[in-house]
C-alpha positions in Angstrom: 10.8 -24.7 -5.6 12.3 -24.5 -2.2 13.3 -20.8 -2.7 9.9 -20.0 -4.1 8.9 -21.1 -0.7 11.5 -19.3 1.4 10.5 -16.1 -0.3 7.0 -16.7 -0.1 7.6 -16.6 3.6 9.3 -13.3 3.8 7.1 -11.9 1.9 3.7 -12.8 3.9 4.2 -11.3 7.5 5.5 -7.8 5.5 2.2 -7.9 4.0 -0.6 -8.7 6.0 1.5 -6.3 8.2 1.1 -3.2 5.4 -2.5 -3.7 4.0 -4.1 -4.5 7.8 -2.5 -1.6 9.4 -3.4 0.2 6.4 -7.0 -0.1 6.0 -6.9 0.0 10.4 -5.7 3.4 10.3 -8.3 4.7 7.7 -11.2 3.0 10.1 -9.3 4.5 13.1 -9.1 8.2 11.5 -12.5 7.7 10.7 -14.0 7.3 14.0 -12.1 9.9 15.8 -13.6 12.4 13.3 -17.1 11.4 13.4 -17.8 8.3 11.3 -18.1 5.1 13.9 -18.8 2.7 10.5 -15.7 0.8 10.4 -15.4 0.9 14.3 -19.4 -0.8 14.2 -18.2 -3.6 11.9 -15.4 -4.8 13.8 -12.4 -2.9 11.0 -10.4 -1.0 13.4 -8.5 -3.9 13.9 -5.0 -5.5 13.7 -6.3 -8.4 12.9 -5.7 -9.4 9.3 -8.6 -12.0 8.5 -11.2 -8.9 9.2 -9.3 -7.3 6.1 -8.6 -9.7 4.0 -10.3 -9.5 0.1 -10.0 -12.8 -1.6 -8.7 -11.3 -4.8 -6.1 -8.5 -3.7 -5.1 -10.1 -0.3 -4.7 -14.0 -1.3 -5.5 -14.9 -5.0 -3.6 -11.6 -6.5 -0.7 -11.7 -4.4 -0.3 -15.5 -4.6 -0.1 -15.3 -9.0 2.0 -12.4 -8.8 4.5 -14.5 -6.6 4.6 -17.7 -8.4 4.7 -15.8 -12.4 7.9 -14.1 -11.1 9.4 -16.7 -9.3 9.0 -15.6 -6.2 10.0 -12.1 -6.9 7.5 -9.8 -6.4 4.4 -9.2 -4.5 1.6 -6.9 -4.2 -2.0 -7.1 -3.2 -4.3 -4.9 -1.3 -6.9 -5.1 1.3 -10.9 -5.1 1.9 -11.6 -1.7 1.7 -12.9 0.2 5.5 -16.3 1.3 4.9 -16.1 5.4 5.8 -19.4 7.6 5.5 -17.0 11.2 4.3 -20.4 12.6 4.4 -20.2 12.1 8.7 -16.7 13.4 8.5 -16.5 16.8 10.7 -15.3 18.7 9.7 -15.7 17.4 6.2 -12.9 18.2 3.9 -10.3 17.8 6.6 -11.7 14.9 7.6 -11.6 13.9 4.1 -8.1 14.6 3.9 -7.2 12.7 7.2 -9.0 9.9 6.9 -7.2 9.3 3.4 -3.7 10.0 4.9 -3.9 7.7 7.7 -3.3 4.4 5.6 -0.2 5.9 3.9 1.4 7.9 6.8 1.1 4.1 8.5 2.9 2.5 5.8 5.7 5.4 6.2 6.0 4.3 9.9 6.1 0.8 9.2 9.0 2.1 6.8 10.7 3.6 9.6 10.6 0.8 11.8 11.5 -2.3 9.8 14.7 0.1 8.7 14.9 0.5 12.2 14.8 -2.8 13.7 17.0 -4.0 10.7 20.0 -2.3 12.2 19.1 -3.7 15.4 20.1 -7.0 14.2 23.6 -8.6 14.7 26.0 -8.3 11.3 26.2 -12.3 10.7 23.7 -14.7 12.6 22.9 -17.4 10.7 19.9 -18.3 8.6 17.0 -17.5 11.2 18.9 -14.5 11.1 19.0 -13.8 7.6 15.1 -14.9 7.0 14.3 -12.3 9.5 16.5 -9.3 7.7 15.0 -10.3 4.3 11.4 -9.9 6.4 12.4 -6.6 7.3 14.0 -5.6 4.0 10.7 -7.1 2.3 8.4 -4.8 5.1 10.2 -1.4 4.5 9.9 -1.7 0.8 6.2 -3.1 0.3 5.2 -0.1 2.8 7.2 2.3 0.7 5.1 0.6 -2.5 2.0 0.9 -0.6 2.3 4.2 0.7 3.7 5.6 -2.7 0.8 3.7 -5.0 -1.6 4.9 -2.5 -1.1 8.8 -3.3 -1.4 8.6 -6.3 -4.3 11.7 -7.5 -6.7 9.2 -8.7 -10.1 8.2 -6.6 -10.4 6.1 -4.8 -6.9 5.6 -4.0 -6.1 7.8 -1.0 -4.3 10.4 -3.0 -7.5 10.9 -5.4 -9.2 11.4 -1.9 -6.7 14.1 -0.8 -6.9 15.8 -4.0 -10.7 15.9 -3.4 -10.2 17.4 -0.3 -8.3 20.4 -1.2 -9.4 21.2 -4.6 -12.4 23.9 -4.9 -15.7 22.6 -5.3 -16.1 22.7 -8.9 -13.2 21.4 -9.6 -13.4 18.6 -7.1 -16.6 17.2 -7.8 -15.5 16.3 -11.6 -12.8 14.4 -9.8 -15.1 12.9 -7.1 -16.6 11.3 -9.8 -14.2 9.2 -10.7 -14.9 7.6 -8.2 -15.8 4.6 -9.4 -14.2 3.9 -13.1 -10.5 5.0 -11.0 -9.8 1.7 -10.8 -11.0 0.6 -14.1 -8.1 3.5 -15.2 -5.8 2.5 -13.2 -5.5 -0.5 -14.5 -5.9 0.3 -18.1 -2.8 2.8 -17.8 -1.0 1.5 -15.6 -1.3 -2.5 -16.6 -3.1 -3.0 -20.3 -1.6 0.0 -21.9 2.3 -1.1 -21.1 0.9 -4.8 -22.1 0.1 -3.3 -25.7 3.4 -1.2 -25.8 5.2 -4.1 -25.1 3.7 -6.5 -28.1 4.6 -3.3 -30.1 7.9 -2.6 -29.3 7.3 0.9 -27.5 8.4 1.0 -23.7 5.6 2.3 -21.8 6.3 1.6 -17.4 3.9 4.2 -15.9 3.7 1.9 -12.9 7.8 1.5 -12.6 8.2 5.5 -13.3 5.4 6.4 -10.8 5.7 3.8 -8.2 8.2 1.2 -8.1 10.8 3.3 -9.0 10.3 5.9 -6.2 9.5 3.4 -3.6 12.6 1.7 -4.4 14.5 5.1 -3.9 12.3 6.0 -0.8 13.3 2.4 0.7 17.1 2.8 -0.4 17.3 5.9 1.5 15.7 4.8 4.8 17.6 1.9 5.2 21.3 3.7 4.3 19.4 6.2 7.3 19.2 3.6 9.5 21.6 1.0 8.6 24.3 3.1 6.4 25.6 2.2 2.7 
């Protein structure tokens, strides 16, 4: 029980950290390029209670944490409200606005790999809670980030893909808009559930995210920090 609580603490600070700054870059990239909606409601902020969904920032993360035993994390944020169709000029905007919230996970990569070498070799537990903080902050932004870009509306990568495909190919995509999510879960949750009762091994989500965030993590640190 007591380490289920100790890594419940490292993980919390890495992230609120990730899914505020996250959804404060979208609203931020938002108003710069036309669209003062997030900005209005008070979501350009770092403060984490204006972001927070009940599901994906508390209940979500909170099951994930006690099934695994305190192994694994992963939530997500209130959605910024952004009117694209204010965006000027529109498909850049599109494009920027949807890049902001990963390129700030990336930085927040950078800089708990950063501040991890900053901190002395051997320095007791304090010491060692705050390492594991910024081990825990490096990789959850690299999860973000990565999970983020993934070509599927509305994740930010669907948005991109929006963005820079030609109009009659990206309205079909656009359109997805809404059941995205409903597919993203399907494929990347129920369908590996199924496989699993039948013996097949089916990990879209390890292939396509976890494994590359691991590997995008890995290799910051060893930047930073060495092997």
């Amino acid at each position: 029980m007591m380490e289920t609580v100790y890594r419940a603490t490292t993980w919390i600070i890495p992230v609120l950290l990730a899914i505020t700054l996250h959804e404060a870059a979208h609203g931020w990239a938002a108003n710069r390029l036309g669209d003062d909606t997030a900005h209005r409601l008070g979501r350009v902020s770092f403060n984490p209670l204006r972001h927070i969904d009940p599901f994906g920032t508390v209940l979500l993360p909170a099951m994930l944490l006690i099934a695994s035993g305190g192994q694994m994390m992963f939530g997500f944020a209130k959605p910024v409200p952004v009117d694209f169709s204010r965006l000027r000029p529109f498909r850049l905007g599109l494009i920027l606005v949807a890049i902001a919230g990963p390129l700030t996970n990336i930085g927040l990569l950078f800089v708990g790999a950063a501040a991890l070498s900053a901190l002395p070799p051997s320095g007791g537990m304090a010491f060692a809670w705050i390492a594991q903080n910024l081990v825990l902050l490096a990789y959850f932004n690299a999860l973000l980030a990565v999970f983020n870009m993934l070509p599927l509306p509305p994740l930010d990568g669907g948005r991109v893909l929006v963005g820079v495909l030609p109009a009659s190919l990206a309205r079909p995509v656009a359109r997805l808009e809404r059941k995205g999510i409903l597919i993203l879960i399907g494929v990347m949750f129920v369908l590996p559930w199924i496989a699993e009762r039948i013996g097949i091994e089916f990990d879209p989500f390890g292939w396509l995210v976890w494994g590359p965030a691991q590997a995008m993590t890995e290799g910051v640190i060893r930047l930073f920090v060495g092997s």
